[in-house]
N, C-alpha and C positions, 0 to 999 in steps of 0.2 A: 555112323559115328555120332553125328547128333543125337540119338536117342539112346543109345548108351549113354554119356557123358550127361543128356537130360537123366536119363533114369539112377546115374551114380550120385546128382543131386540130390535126388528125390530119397536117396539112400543115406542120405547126411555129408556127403563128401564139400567140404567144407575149403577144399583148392583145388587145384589141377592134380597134384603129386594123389592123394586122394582119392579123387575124381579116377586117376589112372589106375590105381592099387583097387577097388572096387571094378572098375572093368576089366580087368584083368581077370576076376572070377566068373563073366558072363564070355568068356571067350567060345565058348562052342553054340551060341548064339548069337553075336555081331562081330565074330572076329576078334583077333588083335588089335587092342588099344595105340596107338602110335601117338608117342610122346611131342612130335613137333605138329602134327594133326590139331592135339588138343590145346597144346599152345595157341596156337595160331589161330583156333574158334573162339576161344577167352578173347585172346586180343584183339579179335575184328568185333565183340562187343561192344555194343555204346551203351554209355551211363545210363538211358531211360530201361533197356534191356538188364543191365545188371540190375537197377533197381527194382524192379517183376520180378525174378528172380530171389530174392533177397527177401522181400512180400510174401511170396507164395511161402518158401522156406519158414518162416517167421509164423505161418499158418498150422 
């Protein structure tokens, strides 16, 4: 799940809803995207983590 959701980043996905619509096309590769999954990864991130994120993207 992680690295789908990392790689939908990397894909420009720009939310969660996003983030999901992008993984949703890698499905015969990591599966079905689950929508309270990826809530619930966003939300256990901390600020210094979104911040990296948001960096590298900005790269």
């Amino acid at each position: 799940m992680l690295f789908s959701f990392a790689a939908a980043i990397v894909c420009g996905a720009r939310s969660a809803l996003e983030a999901e619509r992008l993984q949703a096309h890698q499905v015969a590769l990591f599966g079905a995207p689950s929508d309270s999954t990826t809530h619930r990864m966003v939300a256990g991130m901390d600020a210094p983590m979104l911040a990296r994120i948001a960096k590298v993207r900005a790269v």
